[in-house]
N, C-alpha and C positions, 0 to 999 in steps of 0.2 A: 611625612616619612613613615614607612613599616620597620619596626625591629622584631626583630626573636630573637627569645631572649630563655636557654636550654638551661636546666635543673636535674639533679639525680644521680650524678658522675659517682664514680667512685673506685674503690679495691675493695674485690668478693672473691671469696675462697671458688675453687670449680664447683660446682653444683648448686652455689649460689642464686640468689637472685635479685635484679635491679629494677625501678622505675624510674625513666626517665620523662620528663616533662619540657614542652616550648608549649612558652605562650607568647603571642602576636598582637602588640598593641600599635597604635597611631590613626593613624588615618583610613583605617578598612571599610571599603563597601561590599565586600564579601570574599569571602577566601575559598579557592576552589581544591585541588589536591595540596593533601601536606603528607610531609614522609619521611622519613631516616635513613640518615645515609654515614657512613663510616669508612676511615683510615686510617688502617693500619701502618706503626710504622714500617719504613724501606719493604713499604707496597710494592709487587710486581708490576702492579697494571700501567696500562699505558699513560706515561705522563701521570706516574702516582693519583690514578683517578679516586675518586669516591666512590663507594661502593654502594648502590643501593640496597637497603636492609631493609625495608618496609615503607607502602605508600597505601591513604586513604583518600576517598574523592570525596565532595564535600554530603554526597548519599549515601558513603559508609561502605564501600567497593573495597575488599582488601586485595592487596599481591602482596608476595615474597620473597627473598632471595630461599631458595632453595634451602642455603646454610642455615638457616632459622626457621623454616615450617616446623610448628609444633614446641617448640618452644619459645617462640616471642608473640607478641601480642601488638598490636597497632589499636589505636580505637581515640575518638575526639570526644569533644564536646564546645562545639558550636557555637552556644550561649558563649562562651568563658575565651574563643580563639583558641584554644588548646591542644594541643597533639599529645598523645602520649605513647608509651613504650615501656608494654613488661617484656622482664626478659627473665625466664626461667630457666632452671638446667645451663647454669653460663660454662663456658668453656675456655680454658687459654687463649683458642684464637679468635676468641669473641674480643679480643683486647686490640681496642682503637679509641681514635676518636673519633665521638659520636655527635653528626651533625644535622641538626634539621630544616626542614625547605619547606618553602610555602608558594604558593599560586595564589598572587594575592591582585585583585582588584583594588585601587586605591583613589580615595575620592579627587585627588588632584593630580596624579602620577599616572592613572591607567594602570594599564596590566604590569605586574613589576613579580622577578621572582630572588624570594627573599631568602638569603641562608642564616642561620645562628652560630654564635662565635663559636661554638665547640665545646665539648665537653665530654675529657675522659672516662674512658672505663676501662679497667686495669681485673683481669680474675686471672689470681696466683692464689699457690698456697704458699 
């Protein structure tokens, strides 16, 4: 079995800022993209989808949702299974929860894609 397993959550004032962290252990024979994705509650989108917030390939290839260029940050470390996520300059409607995904290769499972239980982040004053 792959878990992630999401660190960082929290409540920040607006201007704030958070690190969140997934780390991915079990059974890995390599992990290809990993990324951030969030939901908001009484989400508009279709069938309250998740929202992707950032993704990394396993060469370090970044994308972003738009709402976030220039204040968040995506970036790994490979050694460790790790994703992470700064987030600077946070804002009210950066207030979800924040879930992360993996593209994982698994030594007994095959290609399997993995989510993390979840983990709040709330910016109020």
């Amino acid at each position: 079995q792959v878990q992630l397993v999401e660190s960082g959550g929290g409540l920040v004032q607006p201007g704030g800022s958070l690190r969140l962290s997934c780390a991915a252990s079990g059974s890995i024979a390599s992990i290809y993209a990993m990324g951030w994705y969030r939901q908001a509650p009484g989400s508009q989108a279709p069938g309250n989808q998740r929202e992707l917030v950032a993704i990394i390939t396993s060469g370090g290839r970044t994308n972003y949702a738009d709402s976030v260029k220039g204040r968040f940050t995506i970036s790994r470390d490979n050694a460790k299974n790790t994703v992470y996520l700064q987030m600077n300059s946070l804002k009210p409607e950066d207030t979800a929860v924040y879930y992360c995904n993996a593209d994982v290769s698994s030594h007994f499972a095959g290609r399997l894609d993995r989510w993390g239980q979840g983990t709040q982040v709330t910016v109020s004053s």
